[in-house]
Structure formats: structure tokens, C-alpha cells
N, CA, C and O atoms as a Tinker XYZ file with bonds, in Angstrom:
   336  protein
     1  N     -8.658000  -13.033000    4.321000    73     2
     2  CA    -8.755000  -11.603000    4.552000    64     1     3
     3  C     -9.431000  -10.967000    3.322000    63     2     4     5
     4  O     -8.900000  -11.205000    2.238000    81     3
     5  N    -10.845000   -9.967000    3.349000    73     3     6
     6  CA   -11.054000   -9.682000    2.337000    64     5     7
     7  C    -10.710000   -8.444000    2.078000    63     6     8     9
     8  O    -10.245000   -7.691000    2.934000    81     7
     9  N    -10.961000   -8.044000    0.560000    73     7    10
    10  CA   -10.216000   -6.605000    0.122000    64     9    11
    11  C    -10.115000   -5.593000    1.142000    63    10    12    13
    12  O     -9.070000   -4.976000    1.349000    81    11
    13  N    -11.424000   -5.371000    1.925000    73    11    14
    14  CA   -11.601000   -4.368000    2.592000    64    13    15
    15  C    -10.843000   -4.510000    3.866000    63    14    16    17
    16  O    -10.470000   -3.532000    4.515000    81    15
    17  N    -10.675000   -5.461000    4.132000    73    15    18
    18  CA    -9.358000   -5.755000    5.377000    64    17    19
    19  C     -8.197000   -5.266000    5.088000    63    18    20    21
    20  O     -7.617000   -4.724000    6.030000    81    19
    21  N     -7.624000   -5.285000    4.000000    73    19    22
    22  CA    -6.584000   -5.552000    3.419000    64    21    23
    23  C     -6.239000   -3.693000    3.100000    63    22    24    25
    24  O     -5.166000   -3.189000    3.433000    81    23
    25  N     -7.226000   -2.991000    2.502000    73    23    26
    26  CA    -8.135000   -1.702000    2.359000    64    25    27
    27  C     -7.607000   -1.147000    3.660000    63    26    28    29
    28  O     -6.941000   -0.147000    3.390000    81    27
    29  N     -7.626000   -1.356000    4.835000    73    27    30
    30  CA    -7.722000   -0.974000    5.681000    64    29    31
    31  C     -6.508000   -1.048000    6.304000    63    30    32    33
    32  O     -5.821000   -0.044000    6.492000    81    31
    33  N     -6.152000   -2.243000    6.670000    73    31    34
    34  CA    -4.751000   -2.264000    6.670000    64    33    35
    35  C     -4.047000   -1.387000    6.339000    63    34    36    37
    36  O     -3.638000   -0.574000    7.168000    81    35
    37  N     -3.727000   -1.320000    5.069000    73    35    38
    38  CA    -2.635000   -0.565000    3.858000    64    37    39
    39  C     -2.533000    1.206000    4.419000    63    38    40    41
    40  O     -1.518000    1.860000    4.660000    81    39
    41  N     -4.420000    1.744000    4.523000    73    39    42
    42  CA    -4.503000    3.103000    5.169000    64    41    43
    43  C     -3.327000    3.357000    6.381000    63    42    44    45
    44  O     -2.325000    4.071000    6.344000    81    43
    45  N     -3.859000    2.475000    7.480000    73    43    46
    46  CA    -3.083000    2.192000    8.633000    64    45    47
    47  C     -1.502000    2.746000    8.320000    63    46    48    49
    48  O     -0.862000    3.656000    8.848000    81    47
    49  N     -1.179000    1.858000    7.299000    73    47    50
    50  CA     0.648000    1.888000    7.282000    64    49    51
    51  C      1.112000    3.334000    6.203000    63    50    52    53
    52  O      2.248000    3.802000    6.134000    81    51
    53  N     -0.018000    3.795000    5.494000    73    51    54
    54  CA    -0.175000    4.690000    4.674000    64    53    55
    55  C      0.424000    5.898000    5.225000    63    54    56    57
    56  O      1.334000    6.663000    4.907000    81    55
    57  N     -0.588000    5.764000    6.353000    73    55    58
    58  CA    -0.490000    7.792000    7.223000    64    57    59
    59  C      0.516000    7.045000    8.450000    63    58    60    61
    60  O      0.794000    7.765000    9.410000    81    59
    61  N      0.912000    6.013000    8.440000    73    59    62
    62  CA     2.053000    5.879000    9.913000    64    61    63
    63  C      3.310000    6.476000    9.034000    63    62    64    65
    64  O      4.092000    7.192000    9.658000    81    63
    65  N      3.603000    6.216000    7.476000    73    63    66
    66  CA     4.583000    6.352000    6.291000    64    65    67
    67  C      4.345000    7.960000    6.446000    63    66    68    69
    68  O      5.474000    8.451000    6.431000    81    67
    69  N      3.574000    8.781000    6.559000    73    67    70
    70  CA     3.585000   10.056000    6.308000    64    69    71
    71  C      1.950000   10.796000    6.614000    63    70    72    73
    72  O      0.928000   10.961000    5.946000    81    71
    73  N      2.394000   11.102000    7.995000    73    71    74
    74  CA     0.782000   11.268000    8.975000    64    73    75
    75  C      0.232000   12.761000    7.664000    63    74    76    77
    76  O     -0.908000   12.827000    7.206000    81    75
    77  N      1.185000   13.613000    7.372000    73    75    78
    78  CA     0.364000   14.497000    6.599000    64    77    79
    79  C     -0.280000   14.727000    5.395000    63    78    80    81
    80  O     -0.654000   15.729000    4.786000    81    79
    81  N     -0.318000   13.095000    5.150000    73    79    82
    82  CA    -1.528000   12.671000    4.114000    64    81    83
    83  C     -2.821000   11.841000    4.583000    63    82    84    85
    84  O     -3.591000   11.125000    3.943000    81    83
    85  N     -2.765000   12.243000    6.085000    73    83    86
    86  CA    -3.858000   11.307000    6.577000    64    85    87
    87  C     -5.247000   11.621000    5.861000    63    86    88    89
    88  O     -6.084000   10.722000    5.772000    81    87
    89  N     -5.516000   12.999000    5.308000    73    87    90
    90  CA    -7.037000   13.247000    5.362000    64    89    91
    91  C     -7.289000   12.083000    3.791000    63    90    92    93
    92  O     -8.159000   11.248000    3.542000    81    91
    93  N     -5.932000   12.613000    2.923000    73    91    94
    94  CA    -5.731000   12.167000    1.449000    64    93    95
    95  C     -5.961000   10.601000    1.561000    63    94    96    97
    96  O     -6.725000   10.045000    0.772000    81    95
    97  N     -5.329000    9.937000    2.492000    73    95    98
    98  CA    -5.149000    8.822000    2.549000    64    97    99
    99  C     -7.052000    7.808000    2.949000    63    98   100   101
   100  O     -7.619000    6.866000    2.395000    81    99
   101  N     -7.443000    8.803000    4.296000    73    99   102
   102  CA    -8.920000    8.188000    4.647000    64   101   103
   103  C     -9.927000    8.330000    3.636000    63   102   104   105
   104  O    -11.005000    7.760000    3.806000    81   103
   105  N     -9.681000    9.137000    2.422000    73   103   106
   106  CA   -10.856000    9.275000    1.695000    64   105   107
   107  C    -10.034000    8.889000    0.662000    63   106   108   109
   108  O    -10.302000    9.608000   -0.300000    81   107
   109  N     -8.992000    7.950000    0.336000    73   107   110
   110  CA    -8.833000    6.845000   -0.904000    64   109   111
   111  C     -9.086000    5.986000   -1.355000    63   110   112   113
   112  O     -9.366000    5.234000   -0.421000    81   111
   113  N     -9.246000    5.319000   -2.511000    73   111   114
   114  CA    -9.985000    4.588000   -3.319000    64   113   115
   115  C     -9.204000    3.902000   -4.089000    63   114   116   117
   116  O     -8.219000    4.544000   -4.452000    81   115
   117  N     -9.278000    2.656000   -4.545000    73   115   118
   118  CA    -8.522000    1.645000   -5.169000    64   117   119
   119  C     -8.063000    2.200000   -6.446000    63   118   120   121
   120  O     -7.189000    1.614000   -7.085000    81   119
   121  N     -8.487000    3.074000   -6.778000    73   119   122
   122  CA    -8.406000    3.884000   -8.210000    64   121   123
   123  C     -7.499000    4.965000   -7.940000    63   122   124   125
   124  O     -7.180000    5.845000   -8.739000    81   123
   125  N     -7.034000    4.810000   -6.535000    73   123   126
   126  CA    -5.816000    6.434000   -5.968000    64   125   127
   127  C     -4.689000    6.055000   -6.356000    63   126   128   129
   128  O     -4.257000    4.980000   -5.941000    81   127
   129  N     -3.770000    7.017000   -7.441000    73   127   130
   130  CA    -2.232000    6.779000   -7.744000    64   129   131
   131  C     -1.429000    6.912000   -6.586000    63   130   132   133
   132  O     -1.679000    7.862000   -5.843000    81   131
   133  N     -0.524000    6.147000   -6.298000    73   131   134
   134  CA     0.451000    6.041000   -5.180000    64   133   135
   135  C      1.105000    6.796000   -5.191000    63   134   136   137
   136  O      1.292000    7.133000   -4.022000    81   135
   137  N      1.793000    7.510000   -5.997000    73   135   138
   138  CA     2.635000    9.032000   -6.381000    64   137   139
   139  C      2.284000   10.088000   -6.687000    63   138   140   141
   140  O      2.697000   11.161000   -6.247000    81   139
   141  N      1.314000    9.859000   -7.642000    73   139   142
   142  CA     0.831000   11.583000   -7.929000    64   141   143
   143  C      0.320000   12.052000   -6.774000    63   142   144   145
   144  O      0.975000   12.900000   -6.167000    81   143
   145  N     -1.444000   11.417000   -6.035000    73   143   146
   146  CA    -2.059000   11.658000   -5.554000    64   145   147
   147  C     -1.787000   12.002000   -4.082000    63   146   148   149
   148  O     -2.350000   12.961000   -3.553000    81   147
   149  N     -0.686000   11.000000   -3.246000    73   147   150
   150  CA    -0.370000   10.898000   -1.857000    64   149   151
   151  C      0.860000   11.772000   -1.774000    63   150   152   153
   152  O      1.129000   12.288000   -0.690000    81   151
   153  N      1.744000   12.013000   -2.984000    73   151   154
   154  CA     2.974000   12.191000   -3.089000    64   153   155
   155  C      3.926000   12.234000   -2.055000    63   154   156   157
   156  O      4.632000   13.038000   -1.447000    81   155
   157  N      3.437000   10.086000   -2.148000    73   155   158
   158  CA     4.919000    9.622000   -1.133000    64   157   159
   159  C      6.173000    9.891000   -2.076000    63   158   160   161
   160  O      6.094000   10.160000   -3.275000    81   159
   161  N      7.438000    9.764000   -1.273000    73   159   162
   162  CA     8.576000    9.903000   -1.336000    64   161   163
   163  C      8.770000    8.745000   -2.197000    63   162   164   165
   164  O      7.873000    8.006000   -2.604000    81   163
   165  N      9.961000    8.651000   -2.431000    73   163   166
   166  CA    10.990000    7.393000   -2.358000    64   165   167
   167  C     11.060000    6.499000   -0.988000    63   166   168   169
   168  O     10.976000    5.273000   -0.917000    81   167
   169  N     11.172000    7.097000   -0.304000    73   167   170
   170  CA    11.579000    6.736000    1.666000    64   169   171
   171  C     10.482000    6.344000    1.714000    63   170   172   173
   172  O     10.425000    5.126000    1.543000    81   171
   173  N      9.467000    6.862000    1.885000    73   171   174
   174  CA     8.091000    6.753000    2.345000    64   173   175
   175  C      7.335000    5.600000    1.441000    63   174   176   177
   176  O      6.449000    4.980000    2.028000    81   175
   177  N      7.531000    5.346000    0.427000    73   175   178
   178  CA     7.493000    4.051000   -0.171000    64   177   179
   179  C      8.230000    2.563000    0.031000    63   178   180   181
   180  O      7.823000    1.404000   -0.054000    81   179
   181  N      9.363000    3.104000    0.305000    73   179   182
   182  CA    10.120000    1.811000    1.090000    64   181   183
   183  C      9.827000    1.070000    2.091000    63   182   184   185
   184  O      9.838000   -0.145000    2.289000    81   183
   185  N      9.386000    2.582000    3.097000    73   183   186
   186  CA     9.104000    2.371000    4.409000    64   185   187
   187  C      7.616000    1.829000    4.300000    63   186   188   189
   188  O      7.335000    1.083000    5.238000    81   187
   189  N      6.722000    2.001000    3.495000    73   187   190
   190  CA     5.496000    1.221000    3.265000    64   189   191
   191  C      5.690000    0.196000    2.342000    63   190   192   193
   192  O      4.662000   -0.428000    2.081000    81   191
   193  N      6.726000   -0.170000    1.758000    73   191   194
   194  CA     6.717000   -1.702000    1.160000    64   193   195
   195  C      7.294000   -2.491000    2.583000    63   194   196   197
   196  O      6.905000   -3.656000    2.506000    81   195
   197  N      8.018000   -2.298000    3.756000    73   195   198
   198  CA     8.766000   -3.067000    4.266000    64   197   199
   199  C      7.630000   -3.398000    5.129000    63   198   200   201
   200  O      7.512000   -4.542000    5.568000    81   199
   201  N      6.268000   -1.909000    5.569000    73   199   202
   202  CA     5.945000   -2.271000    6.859000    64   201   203
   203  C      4.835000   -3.556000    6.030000    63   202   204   205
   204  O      4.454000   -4.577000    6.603000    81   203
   205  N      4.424000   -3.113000    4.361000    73   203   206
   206  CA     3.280000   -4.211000    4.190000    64   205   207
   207  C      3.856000   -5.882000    4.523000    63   206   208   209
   208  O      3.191000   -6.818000    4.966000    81   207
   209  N      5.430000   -5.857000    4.106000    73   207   210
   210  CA     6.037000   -7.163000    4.374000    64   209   211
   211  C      5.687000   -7.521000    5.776000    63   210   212   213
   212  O      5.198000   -8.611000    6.075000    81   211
   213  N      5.996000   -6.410000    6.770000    73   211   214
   214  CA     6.119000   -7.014000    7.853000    64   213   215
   215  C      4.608000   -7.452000    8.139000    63   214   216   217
   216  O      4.102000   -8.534000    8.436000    81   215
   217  N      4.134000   -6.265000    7.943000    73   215   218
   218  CA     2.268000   -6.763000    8.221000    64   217   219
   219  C      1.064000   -7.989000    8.124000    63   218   220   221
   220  O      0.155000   -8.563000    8.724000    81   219
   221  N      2.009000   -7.868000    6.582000    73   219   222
   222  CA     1.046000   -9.092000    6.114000    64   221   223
   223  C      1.318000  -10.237000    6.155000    63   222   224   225
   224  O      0.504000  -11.159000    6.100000    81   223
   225  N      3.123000  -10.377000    6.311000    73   223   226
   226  CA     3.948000  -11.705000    6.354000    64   225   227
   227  C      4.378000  -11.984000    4.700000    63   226   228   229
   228  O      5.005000  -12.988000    4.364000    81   227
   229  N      3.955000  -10.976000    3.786000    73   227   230
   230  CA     4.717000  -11.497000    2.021000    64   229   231
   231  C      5.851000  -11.118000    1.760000    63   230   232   233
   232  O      6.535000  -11.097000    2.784000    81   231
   233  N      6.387000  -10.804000    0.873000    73   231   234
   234  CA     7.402000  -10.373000   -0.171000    64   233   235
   235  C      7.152000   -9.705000   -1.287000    63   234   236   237
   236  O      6.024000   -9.692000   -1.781000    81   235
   237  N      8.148000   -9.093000   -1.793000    73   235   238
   238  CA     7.594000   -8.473000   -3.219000    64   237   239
   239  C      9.090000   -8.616000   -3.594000    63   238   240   241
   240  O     10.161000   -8.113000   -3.254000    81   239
   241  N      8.596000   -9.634000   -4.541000    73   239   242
   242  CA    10.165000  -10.181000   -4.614000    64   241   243
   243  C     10.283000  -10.027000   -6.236000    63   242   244   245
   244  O     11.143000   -9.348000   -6.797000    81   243
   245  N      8.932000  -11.025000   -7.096000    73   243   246
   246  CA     9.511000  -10.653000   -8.348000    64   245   247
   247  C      8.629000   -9.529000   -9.371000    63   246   248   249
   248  O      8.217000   -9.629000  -10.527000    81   247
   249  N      8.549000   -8.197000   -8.131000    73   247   250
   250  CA     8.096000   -7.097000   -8.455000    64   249   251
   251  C      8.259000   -5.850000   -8.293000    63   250   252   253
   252  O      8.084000   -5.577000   -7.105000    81   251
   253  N      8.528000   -4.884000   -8.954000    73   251   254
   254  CA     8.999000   -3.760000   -8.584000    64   253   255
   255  C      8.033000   -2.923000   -8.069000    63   254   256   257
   256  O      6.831000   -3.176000   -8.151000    81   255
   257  N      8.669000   -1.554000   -7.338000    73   255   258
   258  CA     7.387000   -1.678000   -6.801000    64   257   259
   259  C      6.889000   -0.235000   -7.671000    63   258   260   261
   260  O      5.906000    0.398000   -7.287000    81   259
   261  N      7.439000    0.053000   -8.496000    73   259   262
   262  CA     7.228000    0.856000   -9.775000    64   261   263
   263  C      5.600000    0.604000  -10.475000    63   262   264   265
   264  O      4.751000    1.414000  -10.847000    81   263
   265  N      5.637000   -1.412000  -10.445000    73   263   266
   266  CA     4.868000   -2.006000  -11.157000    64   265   267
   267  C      3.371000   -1.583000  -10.406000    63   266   268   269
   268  O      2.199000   -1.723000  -10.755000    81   267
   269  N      3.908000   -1.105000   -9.422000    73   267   270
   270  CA     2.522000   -0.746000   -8.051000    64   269   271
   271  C      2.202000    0.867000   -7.859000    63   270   272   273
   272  O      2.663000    1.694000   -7.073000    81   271
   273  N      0.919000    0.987000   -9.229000    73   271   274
   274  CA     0.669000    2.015000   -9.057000    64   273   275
   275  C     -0.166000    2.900000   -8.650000    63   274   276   277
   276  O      0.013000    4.117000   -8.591000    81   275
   277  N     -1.283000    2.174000   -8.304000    73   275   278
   278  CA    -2.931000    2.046000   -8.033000    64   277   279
   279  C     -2.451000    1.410000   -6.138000    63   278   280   281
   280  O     -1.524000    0.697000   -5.753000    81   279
   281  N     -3.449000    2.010000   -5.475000    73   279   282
   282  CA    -3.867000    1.508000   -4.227000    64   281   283
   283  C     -4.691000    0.109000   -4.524000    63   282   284   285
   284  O     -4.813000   -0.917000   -3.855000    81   283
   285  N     -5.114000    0.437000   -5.587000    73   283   286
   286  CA    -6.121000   -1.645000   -6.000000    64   285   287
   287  C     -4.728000   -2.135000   -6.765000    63   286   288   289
   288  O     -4.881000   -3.034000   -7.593000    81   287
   289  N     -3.967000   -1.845000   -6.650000    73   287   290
   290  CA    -2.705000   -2.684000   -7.704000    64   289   291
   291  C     -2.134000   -3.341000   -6.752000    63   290   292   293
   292  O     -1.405000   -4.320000   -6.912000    81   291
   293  N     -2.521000   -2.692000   -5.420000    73   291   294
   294  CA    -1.343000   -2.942000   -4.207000    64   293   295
   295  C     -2.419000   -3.910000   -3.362000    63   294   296   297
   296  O     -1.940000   -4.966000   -2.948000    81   295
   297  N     -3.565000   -3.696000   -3.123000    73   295   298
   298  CA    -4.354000   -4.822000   -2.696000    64   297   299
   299  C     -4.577000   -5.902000   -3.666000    63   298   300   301
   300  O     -4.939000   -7.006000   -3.257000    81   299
   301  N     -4.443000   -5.742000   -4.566000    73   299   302
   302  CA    -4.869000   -7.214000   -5.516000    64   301   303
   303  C     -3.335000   -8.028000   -5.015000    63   302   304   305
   304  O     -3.444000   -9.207000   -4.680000    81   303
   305  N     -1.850000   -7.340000   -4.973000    73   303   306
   306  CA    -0.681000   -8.000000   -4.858000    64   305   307
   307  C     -0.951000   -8.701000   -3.438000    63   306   308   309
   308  O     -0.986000   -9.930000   -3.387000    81   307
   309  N     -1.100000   -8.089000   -2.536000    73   307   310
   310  CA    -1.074000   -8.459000   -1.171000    64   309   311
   311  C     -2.327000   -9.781000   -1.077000    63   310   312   313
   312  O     -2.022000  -10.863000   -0.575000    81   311
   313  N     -3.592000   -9.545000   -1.570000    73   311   314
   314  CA    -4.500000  -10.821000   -1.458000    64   313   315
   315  C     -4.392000  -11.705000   -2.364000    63   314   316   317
   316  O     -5.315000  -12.512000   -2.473000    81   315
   317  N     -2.971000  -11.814000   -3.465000    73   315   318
   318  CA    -2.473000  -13.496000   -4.455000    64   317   319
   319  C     -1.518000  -13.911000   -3.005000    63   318   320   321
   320  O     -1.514000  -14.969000   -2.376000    81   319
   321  N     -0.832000  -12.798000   -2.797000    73   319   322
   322  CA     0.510000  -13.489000   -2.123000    64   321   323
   323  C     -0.343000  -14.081000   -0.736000    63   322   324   325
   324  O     -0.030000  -15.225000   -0.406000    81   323
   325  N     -1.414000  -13.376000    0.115000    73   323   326
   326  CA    -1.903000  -13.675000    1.018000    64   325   327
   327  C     -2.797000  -15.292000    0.660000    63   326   328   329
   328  O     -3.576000  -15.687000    1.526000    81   327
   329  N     -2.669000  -15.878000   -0.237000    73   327   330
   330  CA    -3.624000  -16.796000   -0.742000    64   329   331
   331  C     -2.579000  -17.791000   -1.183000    63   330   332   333
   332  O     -2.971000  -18.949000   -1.324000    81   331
   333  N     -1.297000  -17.521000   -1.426000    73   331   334
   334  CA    -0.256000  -18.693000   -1.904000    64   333   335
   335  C     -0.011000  -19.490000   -0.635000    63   334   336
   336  O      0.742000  -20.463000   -0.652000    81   335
């Protein structure tokens, strides 16, 4: 799967997590902060760490998801684990 799959994906589960960042969300960039910029929740972060689990088939097990702060922080995680 390459970045831009992966890119795409993530949007998908982004605005399903909270449709009233859809416009914020279609015109983001690997360089978009996950909190400042989208200002998901707490909830709304959960609910997009569980759906990427379910999505992609990984875990984020020995990572917080604190450590995930960048939209490219969150595709680089998803395409190691997608590659183990």
C-alpha cells in the first residue's frame, strides 16, 4: 500500500471521527498537526486510533498516541506496521 493509499484511507476515518472537519481534513497534508489543526477530541482520537486498527489490521501497542502528531507521523506508523 503506498503513502497515498494509506493518505487516503486515514481522510476517510478522519471526517467519519468528526464530519465537521471534512473541508479541514480534504485539504490536509502530512505536515497537518492532529490537535491543533483538526481539533479532534480525546473521543475522536480514540475513535480514529481504533477505526485505523480496525482498517488496516495493526496495533499501536508500543506507542502512545501522544507520540502521533503529524498526519505523516501517522502514515509513516501505519506503512512499518503494514510492512512487518
Amino acid at each position: 500500500m503506498t503513502r497515498q493509499e494509506i493518505f487516503d484511507k486515514l481522510k476517510e476515518i478522519m471526517v467519519e471521527a468528526d464530519d465537521r472537519n471534512r473541508e479541514i481534513v480534504e485539504n490536509s497534508t502530512e505536515d497537518t498537526d492532529l490537535m491543533k489543526d483538526f481539533g479532534f477530541s480525546s473521543v475522536n482520537m480514540l475513535y480514529i486510533v481504533i477505526m485505523i486498527e480496525e482498517s488496516f489490521g495493526i496495533r499501536f501497542e508500543d506507542l502512545g498516541v501522544r507520540d502521533l502528531r503529524k498526519v505523516g507521523d501517522v502514515i509513516s506508523y501505519i506503512a512499518e506496521e503494514l510492512e512487518k
